[in-house]
N, C-alpha and C positions, 0 to 999 in steps of 0.2 A: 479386391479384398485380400484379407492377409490369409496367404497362405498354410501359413503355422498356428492359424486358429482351429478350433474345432468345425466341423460340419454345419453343428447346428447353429453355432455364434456366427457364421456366416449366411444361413438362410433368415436369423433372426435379422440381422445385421442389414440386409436384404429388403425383407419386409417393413424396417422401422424406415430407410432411407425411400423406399415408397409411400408411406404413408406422411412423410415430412413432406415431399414433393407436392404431395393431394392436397394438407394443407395450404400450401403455400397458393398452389392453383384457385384452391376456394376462397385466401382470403383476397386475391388479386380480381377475381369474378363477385368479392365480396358477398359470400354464403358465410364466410369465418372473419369477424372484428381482425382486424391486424395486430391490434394489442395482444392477442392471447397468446398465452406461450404455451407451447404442448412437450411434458415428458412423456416420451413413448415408453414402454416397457411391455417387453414381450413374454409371452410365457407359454410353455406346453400344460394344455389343461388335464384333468385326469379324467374327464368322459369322453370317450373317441367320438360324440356326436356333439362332441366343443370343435371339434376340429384338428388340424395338428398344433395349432397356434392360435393362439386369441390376446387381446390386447383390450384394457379399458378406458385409453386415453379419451375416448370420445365424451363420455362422462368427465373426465378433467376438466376438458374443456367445455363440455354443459355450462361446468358450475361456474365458469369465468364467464358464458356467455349467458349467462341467464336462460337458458333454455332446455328442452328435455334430452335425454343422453341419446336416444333416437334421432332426432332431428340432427346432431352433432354427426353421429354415426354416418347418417345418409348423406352429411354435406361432405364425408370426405371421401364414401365410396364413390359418389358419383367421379370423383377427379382421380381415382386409383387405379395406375397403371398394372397392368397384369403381363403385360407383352415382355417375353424374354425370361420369364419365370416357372417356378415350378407350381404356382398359385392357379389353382382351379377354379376357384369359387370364392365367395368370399361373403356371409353373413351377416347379419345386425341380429343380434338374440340378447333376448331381455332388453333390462333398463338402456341398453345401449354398446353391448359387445361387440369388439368387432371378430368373430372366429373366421381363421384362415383356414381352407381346406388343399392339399397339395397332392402332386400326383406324386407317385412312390421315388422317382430320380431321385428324391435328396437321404432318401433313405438309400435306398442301393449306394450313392457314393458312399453316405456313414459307414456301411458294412464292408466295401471296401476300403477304405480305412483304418478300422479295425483290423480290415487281414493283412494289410501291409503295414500298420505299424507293430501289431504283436505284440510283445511284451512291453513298448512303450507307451501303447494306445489308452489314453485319458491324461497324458501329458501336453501339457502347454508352453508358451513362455511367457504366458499372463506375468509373471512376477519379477521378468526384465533382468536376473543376478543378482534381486537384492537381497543382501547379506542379513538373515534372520539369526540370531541365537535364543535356542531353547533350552533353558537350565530343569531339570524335571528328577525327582524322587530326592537326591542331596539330604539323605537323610543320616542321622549325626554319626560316627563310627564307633559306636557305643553299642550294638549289636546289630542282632540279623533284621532284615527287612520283613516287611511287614505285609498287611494287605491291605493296607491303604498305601502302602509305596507302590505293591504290584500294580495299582490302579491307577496310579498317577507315571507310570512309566508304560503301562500300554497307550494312557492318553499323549501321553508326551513324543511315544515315538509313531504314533499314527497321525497325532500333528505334523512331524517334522517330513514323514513320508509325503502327507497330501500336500503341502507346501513346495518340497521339493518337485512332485510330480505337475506342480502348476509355475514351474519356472524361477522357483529360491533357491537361492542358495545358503544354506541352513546347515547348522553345529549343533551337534547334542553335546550339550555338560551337564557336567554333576559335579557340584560344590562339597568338595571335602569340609568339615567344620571338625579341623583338627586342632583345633588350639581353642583353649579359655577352660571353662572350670569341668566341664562337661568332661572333656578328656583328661585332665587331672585326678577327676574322683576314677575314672576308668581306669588309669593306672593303681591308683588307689584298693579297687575293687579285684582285679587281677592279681593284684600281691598278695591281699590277706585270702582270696583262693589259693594260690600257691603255696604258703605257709600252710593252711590247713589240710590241704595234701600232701604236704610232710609230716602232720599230726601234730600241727601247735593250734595252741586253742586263743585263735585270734578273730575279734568279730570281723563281719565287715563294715564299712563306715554307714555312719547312718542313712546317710542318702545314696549311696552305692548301688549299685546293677548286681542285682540278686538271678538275674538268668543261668539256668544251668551252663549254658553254652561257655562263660567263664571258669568253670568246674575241667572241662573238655580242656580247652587250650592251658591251663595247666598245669594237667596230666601230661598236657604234648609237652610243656617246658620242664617239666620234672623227669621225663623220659629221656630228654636231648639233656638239658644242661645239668641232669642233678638237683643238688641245694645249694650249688654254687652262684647264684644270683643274689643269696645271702652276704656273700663276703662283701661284694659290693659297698663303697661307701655310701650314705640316706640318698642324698641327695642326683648321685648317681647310678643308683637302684627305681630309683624316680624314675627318671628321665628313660632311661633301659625299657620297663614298665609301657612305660607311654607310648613309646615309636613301636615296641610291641606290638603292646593291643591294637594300635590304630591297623597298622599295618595286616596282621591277622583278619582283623574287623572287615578292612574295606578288600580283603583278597577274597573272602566272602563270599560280600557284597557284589565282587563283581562275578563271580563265578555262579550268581545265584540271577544276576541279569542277562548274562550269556548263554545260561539256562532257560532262559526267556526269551532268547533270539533278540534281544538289546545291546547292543554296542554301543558306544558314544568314542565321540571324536574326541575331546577332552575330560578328565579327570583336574579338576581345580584345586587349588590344594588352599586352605586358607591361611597355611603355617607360613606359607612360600609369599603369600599378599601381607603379612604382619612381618617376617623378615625382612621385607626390602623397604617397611617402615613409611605401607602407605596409609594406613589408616591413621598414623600422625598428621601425613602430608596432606591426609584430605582433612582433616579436621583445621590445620593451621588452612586450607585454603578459605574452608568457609567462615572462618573468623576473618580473613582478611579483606572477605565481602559485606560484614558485620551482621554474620548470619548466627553469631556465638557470641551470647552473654553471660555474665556469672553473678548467680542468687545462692543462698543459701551453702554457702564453700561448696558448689552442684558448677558444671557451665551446664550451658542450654541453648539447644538448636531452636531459632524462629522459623517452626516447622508452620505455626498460624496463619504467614505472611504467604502458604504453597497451599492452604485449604486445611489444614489439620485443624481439629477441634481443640488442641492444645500443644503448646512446646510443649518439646522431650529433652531427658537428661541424656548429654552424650557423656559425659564426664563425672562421674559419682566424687561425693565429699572425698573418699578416701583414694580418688587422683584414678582411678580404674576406670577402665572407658566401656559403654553398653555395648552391646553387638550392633547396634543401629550404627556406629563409626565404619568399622570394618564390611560391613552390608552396603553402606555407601560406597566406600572405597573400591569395592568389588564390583560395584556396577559401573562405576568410572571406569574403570579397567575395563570392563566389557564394550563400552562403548570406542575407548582410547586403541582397541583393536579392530577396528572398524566396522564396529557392527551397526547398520541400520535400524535394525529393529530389534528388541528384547521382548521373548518373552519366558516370564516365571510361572510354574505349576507348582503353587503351593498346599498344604494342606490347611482342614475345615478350621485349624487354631490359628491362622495368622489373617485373620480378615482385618480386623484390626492395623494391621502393621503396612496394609500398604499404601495406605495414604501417605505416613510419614515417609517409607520409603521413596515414594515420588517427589516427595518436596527436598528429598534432598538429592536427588540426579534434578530436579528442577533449579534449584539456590546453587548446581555447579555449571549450572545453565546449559542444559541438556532437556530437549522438549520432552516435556514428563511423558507425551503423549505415544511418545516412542518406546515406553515401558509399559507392558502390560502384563495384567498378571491372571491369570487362570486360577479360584478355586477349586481344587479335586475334593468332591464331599466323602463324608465318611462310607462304608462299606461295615455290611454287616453282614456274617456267611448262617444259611439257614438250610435245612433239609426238612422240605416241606412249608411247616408252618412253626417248626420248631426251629429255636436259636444255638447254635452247634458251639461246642465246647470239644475243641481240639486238645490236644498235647500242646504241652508248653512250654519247650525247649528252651521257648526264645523268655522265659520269664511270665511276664501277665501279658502279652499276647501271643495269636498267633501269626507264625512265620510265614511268609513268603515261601520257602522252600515247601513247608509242610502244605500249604495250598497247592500249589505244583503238583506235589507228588500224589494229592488227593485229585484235583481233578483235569490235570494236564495242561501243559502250554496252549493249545488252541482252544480249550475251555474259556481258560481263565483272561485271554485276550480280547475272544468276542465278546463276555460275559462283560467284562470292566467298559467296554467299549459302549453296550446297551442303552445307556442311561447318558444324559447330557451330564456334563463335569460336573455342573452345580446343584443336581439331585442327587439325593440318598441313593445307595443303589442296596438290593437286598439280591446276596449271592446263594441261589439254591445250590448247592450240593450235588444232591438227587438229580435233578433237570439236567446240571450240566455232565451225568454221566449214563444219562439214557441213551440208548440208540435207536434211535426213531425220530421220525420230522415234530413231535413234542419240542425236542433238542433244535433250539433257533440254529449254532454252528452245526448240525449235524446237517438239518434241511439245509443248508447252505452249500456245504460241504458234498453233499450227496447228488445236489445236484451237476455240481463238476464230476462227480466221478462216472454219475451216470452215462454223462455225454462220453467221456473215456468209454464205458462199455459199449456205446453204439458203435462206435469207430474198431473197437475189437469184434463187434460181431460184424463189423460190415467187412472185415478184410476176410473173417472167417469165411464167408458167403462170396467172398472172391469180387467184392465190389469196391472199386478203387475212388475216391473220393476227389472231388474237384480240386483241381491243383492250383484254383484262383477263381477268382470276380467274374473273371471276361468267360470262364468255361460251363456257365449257369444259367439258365432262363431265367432270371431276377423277376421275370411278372408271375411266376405260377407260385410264389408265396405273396398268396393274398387275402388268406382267412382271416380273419379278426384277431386272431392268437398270434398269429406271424407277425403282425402288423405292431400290436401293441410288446409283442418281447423285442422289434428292431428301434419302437422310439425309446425304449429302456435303453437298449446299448450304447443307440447313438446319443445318448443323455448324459453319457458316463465323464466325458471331458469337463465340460460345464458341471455338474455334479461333484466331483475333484476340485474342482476349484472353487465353486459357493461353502463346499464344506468347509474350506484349509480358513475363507474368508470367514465365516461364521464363528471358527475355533468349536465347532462342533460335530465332534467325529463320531457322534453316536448316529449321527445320519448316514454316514458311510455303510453301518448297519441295516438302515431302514432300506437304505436303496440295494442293497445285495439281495437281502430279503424280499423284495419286489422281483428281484431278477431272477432267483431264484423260482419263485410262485411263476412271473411268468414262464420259465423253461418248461417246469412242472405241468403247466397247462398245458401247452404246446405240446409236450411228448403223450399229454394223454389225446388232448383231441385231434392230432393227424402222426398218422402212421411215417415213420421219419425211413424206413427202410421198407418200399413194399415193390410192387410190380412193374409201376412207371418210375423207369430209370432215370429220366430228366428231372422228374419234381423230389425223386430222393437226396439226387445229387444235392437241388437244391439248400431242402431243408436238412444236410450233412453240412452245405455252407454256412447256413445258421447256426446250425448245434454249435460249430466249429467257434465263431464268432462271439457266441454267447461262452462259451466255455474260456475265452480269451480275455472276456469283460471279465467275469468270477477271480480267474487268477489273480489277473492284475488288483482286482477289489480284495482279496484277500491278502494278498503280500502285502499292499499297505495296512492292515490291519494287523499285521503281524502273524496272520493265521495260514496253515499250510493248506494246500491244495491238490486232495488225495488223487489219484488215477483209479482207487476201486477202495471197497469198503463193508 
């Protein structure tokens, strides 16, 4: 078996390679057709009187054998090696289950594992080096971030975390979208502020960025330069304007994700992809595949011929090209850096847009299937049951920063994290600054610090805590509470990895919060520090273990991991 798998993918791993043998014997003794083919699929059930493991292939193969899922069951137990296993027992429940029951060995190894991998333990190399890029929040640099960027960047980087921790190799970008009209009116917008802070009565453009936050910078540019921006010739006062704002914009931006405990590996810049004149190159590419025709003085991508309900104009009458060129062009780029796999976290307005986007990394013949794209739905911040009306710094919403500073980074992480991408999510307020197990990161949170206070009072009380695996009687935890927080932990590998595969990191949550409930239980129903020395040890080796799973679940979640509270 491979050693760099998890615990538990090896006892599953175990059990399915027995249970394929059984078939095999049964259909050779002729109890099981030869024709039938069996997918095994193993799983930890959630009633510990399922077993540690149960499987329903039996019933699979019923239905190809015509017969009841019992009768399947029993043709294969009878032929089911148990010899050299941790497998005790083995059931037929219900329509035809088969539940595995095992002695505690594969538990105790999980746990030591846990103590000697440490801070690494729920890492794999399920995912072999391959090269993932994650593009996530790349919102325009037109002002501050928002709360639905903060959303789409905790989702983005608890992706790239759970990925990484199952053996990817994974890039955070963020797509500057510094160039096209968006940043023109922004230049635009910044200067008739700046005149008006000198007292001329200049409007600003009609479609212009009326957030205060342009008022601020300036102030900052009337402080440093004067009214000397004025001299400037138009055209040159422009361009000045522009590398400005943008610049201002995304220094921000970035200091308001750094604020977040968010880094990325690359900042993309889209001025730097329209300079070196690729969004031409890919346009002449897919004309010269005759993916580009022209109706109406328009050209038009045969986006139809990739699934899209209609062409798109890449080329407007008046020779201007849509962002759908440069969007492509960009993703070429991503891929021409060898990335294996893409994925984009976009927001709840661009459903729409990704079909066509696929069809054209597909017409450059790149398997569309290699692009995907992640939904972040919208967020709406509430206290209670009422709809919260923040300060508006940033214009008509609210900012990122001002969420922050309302309800803290490890709030607003867990909080965005709650909810699968492609649900609403509704952010209490209130909730996220109670302190009490109300508070989902707090009960989370509180549990790790807990376990920090046992260990503080166990040195107070002059008791030295096991130094490892091999210095513990492993059978005297074996209450029910003990048992069900050790399949939690040792779950955490495989867990880590189903989630990164699902692109569902709100389950990362669900299972913390499992872990959490079960510590909680455990520290109420056996006394973790009392008179017998060897079963305290014991259950110190657990605490220890379990506080080792939390950390690690919470750093991928972006969320810190108090020692008291």
């Amino acid at each position: 078996m491979d050693e760099n798998s998890s615990v538990i993918r090896r006892v599953q791993n175990d059990i399915k390679e027995r249970i394929a043998k059984a078939i095999d014997k049964a259909k050779q003794k002729g109890d099981i057709p030869g024709y039938v083919e069996a997918d095994i699929k193993i799983h930890m059930p959630s009633k510990p009187e399922q077993g540690d493991f149960t499987t329903s292939v039996a019933m699979a193969l019923a239905s190809e054998m015509k017969c009841d899922g019992r009768s399947a069951a029993g043709a294969i137990v009878r032929y089911l090696s148990l010899e050299d296993s941790w497998i005790q027992r083995v059931d037929i429940a219900g329509p035809g289950f088969l539940n595995f029951f095992l002695s505690t060995g594969w538990l105790q190894e999980a746990m030591a594992d846990i103590w000697k991998k440490g801070p690494l333990y729920g890492s794999t190399n399920y995912g072999a080096g391959k090269k993932v890029l994650i593009e996530f929040v790349s919102a325009n640099p037109t002002g501050p971030l928002n709360v639905v960027n903060a959303r789409a960047a905790a989702i983005g980087d608890c992706l790239a975390a759970l990925l990484e921790a199952s053996g990817y190799e994974v890039s955070r970008e963020y797509y500057i979208n510094d160039a096209g009209r968006q940043v023109d009116l922004l230049a635009d917008s910044l200067e008739a502020r700046y005149r008006q802070q000198l007292g001329q009565d200049v409007p600003l453009p009609e479609d212009g960025y009326r957030g205060d936050y342009l008022i601020d910078i300036a102030n900052e540019l009337i402080e440093e330069k004067g009214d000397s921006l004025l001299k400037l010739a138009d055209s040159e006062r422009h361009e000045w304007f522009k590398r400005y704002a943008v610049s201002r914009i995304v220094e921000g931006q970035k200091q308001t994700l750094l604020d977040y405990g968010l880094e990325y590996d690359t900042w993309f810049s889209e001025k730097s992809l329209r300079d070196e004149g690729a969004p031409e190159a890919t346009l002449q590419e897919l004309a010269e595949k005759g993916y580009i025709y022209e109706k109406d003085g328009a050209k038009w991508f045969r986006s139809t011929e990739f699934g899209d309900d209609k062409d798109r104009v890449v080329v407007k009458s008046d020779g201007e090209m849509t962002y759908l060129v440069p969007d492509i062009a960009y993703h070429k780029n991503k891929f021409d850096r060898g990335f294996d796999h893409l994925i984009d976290i976009l927001g709840p307005d661009h459903h729409g847009y990704v079909t066509r986007l696929k069809a054209g990394v597909a017409a450059l013949g790149y398997p569309p299937e290699k692009l995907e794209v992640i939904i972040a739905q919208t967020v709406r911040l509430v206290r209670g049951n009422e709809v919260v009306k923040m300060s508006k710094r940033g214009g008509e919403f609210v900012t990122m920063d001002e969420l922050l500073e309302e309800a803290g980074k490890d709030a607003c992480r867990f909080f965005f994290l709650m909810r699968a991408p492609s649900s609403h999510l509704d952010f209490d307020l209130d909730l996220a600054r109670v302190q009490s197990n109300e508070n989902p990161v707090y009960y989370v949170q509180y549990a790790h610090a807990r376990i920090a206070s046992i260990f503080r009072q166990a040195r107070q009380e002059g008791i030295v805590p096991a130094l490892g695996p091999n210095e513990i009687d492993f059978s005297l935890l074996r209450e029910p509470c003990e048992i069900q927080l050790m399949k939690l932990l040792a779950a955490f590998p495989e867990e880590v990895y189903e989630i990164g595969q699902a692109r569902e990191p709100n389950r990362l949550i669900n299972y913390m919060m499992n872990v959490a409930s079960a510590f909680h239980s455990f520290y109420t129903q056996c006394r973790v520090l009392g008179e017998d020395k060897e079963l305290s040890a014991a259950r110190l080796y657990l605490a220890r273990v379990c506080q080792i799973v939390l950390a690690n679940a919470l750093r991928m979640a972006g969320v810190s991991a108090p020692e008291a509270m």
